[in-house]
N, C-alpha and C positions, 0 to 999 in steps of 0.2 A: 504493500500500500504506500503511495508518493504523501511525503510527511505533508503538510501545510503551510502556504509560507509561512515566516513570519509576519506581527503586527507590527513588531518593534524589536530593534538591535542597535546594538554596536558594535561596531568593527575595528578595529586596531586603533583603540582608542589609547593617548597619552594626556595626562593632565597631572601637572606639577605646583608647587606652592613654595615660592621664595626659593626657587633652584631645587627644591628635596620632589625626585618623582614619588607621586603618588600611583597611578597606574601607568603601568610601561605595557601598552600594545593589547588592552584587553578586549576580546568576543563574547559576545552573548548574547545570545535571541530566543525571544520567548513569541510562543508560538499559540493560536487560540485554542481552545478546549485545553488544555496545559499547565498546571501548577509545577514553578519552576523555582527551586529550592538556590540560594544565594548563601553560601558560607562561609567563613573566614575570622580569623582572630581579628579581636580590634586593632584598628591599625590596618588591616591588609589594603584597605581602598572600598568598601562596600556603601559608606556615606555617600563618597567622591562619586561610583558610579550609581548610584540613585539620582545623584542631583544631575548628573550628564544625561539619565533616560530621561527625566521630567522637564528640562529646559533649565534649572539652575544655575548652573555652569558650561561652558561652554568648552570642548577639549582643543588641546593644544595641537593635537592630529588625531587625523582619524575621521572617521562618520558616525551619524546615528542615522538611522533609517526608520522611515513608517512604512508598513507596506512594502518595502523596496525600495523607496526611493528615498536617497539625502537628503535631507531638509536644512542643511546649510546652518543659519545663524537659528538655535532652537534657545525659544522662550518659553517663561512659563504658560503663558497665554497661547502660544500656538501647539506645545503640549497639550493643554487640556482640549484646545481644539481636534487636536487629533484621537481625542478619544484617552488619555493620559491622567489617570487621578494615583494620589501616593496618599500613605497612611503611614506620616512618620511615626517615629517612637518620642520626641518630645512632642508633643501637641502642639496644634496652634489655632486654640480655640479662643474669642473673646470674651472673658468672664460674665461682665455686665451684662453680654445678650442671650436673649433665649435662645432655648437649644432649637428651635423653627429657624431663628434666626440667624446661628451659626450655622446650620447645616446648607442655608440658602445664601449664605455669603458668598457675595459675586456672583451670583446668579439667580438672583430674585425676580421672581414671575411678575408683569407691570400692568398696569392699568391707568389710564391718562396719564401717564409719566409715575405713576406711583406703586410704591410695591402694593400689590394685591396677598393682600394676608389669609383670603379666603384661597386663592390659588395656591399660595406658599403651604400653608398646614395640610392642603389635599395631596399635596408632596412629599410633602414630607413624613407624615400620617405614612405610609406606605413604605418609605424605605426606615422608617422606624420602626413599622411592625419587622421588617426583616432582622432587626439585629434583637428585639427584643429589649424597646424601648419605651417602657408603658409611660410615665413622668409629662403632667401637662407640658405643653409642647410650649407655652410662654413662663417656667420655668427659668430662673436665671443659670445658667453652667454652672456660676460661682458655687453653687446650694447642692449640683452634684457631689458622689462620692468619687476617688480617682477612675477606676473603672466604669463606673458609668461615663463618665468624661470619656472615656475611652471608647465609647461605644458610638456615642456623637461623631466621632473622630471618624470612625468607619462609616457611617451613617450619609455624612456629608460628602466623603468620598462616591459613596453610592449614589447621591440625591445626582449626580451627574452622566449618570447612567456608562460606566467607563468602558473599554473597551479592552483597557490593558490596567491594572488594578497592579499596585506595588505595596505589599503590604511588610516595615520596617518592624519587626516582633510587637506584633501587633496585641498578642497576650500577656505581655510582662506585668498589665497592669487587672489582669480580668480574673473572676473565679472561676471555678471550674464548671459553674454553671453558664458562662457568657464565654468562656473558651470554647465549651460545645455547641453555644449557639453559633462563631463563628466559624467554627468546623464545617458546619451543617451548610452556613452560607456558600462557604469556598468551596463545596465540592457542588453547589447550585449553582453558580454561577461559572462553572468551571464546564458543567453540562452545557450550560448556555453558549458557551464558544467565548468566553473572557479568556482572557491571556493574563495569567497572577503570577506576579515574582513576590518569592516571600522568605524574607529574614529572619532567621531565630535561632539562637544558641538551645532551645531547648530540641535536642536533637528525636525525642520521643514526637514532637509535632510532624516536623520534615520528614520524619518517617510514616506517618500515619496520612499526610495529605497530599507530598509531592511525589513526583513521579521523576523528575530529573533535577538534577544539579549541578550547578559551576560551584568551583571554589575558590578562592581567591587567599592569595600566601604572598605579602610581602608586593602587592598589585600588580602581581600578576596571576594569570589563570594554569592552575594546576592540575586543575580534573575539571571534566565538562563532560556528564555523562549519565544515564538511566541509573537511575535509582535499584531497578530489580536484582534482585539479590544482596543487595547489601545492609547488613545491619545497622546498631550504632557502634560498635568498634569500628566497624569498616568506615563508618563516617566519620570517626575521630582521627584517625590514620590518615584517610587524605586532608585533614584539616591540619594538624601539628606531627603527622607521622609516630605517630608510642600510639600504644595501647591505654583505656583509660581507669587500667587496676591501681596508679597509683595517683587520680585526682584526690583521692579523698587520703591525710594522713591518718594515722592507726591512733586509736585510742590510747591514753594511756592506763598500765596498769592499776599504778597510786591511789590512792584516796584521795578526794576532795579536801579541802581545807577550811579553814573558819568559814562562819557564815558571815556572808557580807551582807544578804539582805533577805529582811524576813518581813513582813506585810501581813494583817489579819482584817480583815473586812475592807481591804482595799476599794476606792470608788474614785474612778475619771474617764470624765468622757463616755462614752461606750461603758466600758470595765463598771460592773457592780457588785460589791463585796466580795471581794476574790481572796484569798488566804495563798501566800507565793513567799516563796523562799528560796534562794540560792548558794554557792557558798565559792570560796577560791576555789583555783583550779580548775571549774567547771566550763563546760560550755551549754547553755541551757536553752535549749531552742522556744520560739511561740511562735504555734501554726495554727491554721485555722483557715477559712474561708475569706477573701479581701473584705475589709472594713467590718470586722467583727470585735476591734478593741485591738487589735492587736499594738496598733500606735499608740493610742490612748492609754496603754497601761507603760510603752516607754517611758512616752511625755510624762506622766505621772508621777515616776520614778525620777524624771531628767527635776523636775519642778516647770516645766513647760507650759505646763498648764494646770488648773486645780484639780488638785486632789486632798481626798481625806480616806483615812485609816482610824480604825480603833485599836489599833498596833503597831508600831513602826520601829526597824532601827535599819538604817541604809547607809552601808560608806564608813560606820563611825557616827553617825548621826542620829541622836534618840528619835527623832522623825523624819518624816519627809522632806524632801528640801523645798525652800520655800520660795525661789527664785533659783534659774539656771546658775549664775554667779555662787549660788553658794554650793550648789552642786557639782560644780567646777572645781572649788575650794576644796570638795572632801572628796575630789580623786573619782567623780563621776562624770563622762565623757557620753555626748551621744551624734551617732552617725546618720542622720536623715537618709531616705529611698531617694528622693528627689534631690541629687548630688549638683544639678547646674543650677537652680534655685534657691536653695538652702545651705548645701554644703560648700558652695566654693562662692568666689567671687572673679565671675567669668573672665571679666577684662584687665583684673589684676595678674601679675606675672604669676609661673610658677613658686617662684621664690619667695613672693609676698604669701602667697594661700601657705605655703607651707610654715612660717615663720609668725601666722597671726594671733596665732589662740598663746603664742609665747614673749609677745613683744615685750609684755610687764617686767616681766620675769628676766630677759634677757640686757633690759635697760641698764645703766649705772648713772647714779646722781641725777635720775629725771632726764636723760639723754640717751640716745640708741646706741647699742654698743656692737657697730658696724661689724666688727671683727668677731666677733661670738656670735652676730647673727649669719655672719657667711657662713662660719663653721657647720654650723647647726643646719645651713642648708645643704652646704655638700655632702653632711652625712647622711642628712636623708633621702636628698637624691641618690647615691648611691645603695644604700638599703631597697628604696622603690627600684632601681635600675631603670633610672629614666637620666634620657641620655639627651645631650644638645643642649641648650641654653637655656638655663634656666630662667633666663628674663623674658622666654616668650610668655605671652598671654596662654593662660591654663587651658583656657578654650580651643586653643589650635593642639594640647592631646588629645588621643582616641579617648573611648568610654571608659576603659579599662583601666586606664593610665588615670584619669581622673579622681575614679573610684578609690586609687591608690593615695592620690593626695589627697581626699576628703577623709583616711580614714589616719594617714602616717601626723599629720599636722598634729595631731592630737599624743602624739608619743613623748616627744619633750617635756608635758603635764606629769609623765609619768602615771598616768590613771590605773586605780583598784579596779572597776568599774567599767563596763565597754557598754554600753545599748546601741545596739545596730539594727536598722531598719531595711532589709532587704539589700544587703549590701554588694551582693553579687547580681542585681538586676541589670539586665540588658549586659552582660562581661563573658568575654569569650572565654573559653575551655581554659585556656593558657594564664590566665587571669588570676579566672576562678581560683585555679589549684595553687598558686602564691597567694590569693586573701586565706586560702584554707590554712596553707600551712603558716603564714603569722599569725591568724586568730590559734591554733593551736599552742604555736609561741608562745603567746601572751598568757595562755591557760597556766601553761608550763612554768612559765614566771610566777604561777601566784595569784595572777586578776581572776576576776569572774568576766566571762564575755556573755551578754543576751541576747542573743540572736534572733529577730520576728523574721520569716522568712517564707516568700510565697512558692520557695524551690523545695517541694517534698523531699526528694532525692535528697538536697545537700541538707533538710533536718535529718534524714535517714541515718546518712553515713556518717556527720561531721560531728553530732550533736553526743552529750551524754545524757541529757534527759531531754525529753519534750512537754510541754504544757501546750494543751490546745485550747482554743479559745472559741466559743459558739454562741452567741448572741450577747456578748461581752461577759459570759460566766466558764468555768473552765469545764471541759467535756470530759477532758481526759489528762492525766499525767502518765507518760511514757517513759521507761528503763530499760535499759539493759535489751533482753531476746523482746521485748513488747516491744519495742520501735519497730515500726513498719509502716511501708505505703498506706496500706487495707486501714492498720489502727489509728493510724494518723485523718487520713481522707470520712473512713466511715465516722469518727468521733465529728468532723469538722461538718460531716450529713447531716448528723445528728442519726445517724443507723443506729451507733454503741451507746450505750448508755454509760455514766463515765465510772462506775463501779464493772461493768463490763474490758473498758477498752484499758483501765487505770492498772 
């Protein structure tokens, strides 16, 4: 059978940034009826070539083609023209407006020069029921939960009826209830003769929906090839070449150490009257279903937000902390999901994000002590292994590399204490397995690290206990031979009952 053409490619595509090539000579063509699997550690060029398919950027040689044919200088605008919608992994939705109104941005249906809002909702009403959008439709975004945001995000991709669908891990941010519903989408729209390129480090997806795959190493293309027969080793292999029996480091033998933090009728946010305790040396996972407290019980802990307790001692602390500042003070650290938001400050250098949570500290007589803060940055730069000038903007790293500095800045504090919020999200293989083995470090050291985490898997392997969270109350606590997918996932259903799953 004579394959189909493609809708869209690129051909010996090069495209560079300040002299450093980022893709040297890459092909890829995705084809209709075809979910086509895009893979590579951060850093290989996968950004780069998403923003060359959509019109973004523009390559330095080479083509892109619709149909066949070069379309020379490509914008964003004659992208979508051509049938082209992307569903990045940072959003870019408008808070203030409703979610009618995001998903009709820039392309709202008119009426004497005016948007017609009866046309607009009849539109949107419909590719909302696809994703599984119930939330009035003049709803502000802001009032979403991250996932549901996420859902808009595909939503408005669809309200444009695409042709060629790019979708950048598009689940990092969904439950496993709105992962299935876009499952269910991509292989409907997939029947329909859409052309889907689709991004994700979680190789159990790529497995389950695509059928072929490019790889990309370093920007360039290393494998470009059907999917059938290959498992996820085989897809780990062609991504970093190892096997991937040593992502996860091995437990340790030892005993845990004092208790750092113990909580009785805990209540924030979400979270109500929870009883939680941890101790050095641990590493204590919280899993659960998205937006079921899982933050709200960090914040809690961080002083982030209010909380109360009929119990407390945390850090050294007969209570909870009552402001981040002083939770900082007694050696408690916490790493935000949302790392280009929260955790970093994008257009500051690498060297400023790493050196700011220590400025105080590093000062002599109310003056900056230039020379101790060099230090401090080259050590850490070498510890992360990131390499080049440290005075670029943080923003020109990959994900990965980011992840790294929102979590290393905080090392100089010396922290008992670690609350990380999904900290391997959106982080290649390669990544992953350096945050594992220094969160393990740090165990090793003595800290306590708490891990809220929407990756089963790395609660699976990484963790020594888990606590699941289910409508902000705990379902389940997991040890030892009890951790597993089934007891983790079924408690977070609410299948177990948490004397069952516990």
């Amino acid at each position: 059978m004579t394959e189909t053409r493609p809708l869209l490619e690129a051909r010996q595509v090069f495209k560079g940034f300040f002299g450093n090539p980022v893709l040297k000579g890459v092909d890829i063509a995705l084809h209709p009826g075809r979910v086509h699997a895009l893979l590579g550690e951060n850093g290989a060029g996968k950004s780069t070539l998403i923003n060359l398919l959509s019109g973004a950027l523009q390559p330095d040689s080479g083509a892109i083609l619709v149909e066949g044919r070069p379309v020379g200088r490509f914008s964003p605008a004659a992208a979508r023209g051509a049938g082209i919608a992307v569903v990045q992994q940072e959003l870019s939705l408008t808070a203030d407006l409703s979610i009618a109104e995001n998903i009709g941005l820039g392309a709202f249906p008119r009426r004497f020069g005016l948007i017609d809002y009866a046309a607009l909702h009849r539109g949107v009403r419909e590719v909302c029921d696809m994703v599984g959008l119930t939330e009035p439709l003049d709803m502000p975004v802001a009032d979403l939960a991250l996932g549901r945001r996420q859902m808009v995000e595909i939503a408005k991709a669809l309200f444009r009826k695409p042709r060629v669908l790019i979708l950048d891990e598009p689940t990092s941010s969904l439950s496993a209830h709105e992962a299935g519903i876009l499952a269910r989408l991509i292989e409907t729209l997939r029947d329909r003769g859409t052309a889907l390129l689709y991004i994700s480090h979680r190789l159990n997806e790529v497995q389950a929906l695509c059928s072929h795959v490019t790889v990309l190493k370093d920007g360039g293309v290393t494998a470009d090839q059907s999917l059938a027969g290959i498992d996820g080793e085989g897809l780990v292999r062609l991504m970093v070449g190892r096997e991937t029996g040593d992502l996860f480091p091995p437990r340790p033998v030892a005993e845990a150490g004092a208790t750092r933090i113990t909580v009785e009728k805990f209540s924030a946010g979400l979270v109500r009257e929870i009883g939680f305790s941890a101790r050095a040396g641990e590493i204590v996972g919280i899993g659960g279903l998205v937006g079921q407290g899982q933050e709200d019980l960090l914040l809690g802990l961080y002083g982030a937000i209010p909380a109360k307790a009929s119990h407390a001692e945390v850090s050294g602390l007969p209570r909870l902390p009552a402001h981040v500042g002083e939770a900082n003070a007694a050696g408690i650290v916490y790493v935000p999901a949302d790392r280009k938001h929260e955790g970093l400050v994008l257009p500051h250098s690498i060297a400023s994000n790493l050196i700011l949570p220590s400025l105080g500290r590093l000062a002599r007589g109310g003056f900056r002590d230039r020379t101790a803060e060099a230090g401090l940055i080259a050590d850490l730069a070498r510890r992360l292994t990131i390499k080049g000038d440290v005075a670029r903007p943080v923003q020109a790293l990959s994900g990965g590399n980011q992840q790294k500095v929102a979590l290393a800045k905080w090392l100089p504090l010396d922290p008992s204490v670690l609350l990380l919020n999904d900290p391997t999200r959106g982080v290649d293989i390669e990544t992953k397995r350096e945050i594992y083995l220094m969160l393990r470090a740090f165990a090793a050291e003595g800290r306590l690290v708490i891990l809220a985490s929407s990756d089963t898997p790395e609660l699976v392997h990484l963790c020594d206990r888990v606590v699941v969270l289910r409508e902000g109350r705990v379902a389940a606590r997991l040890s030892g031979a009890a951790i597993s997918e089934e007891a983790i996932v079924g408690a977070a259903m609410g299948i177990h009952k948490q004397g069952e799953a516990a």
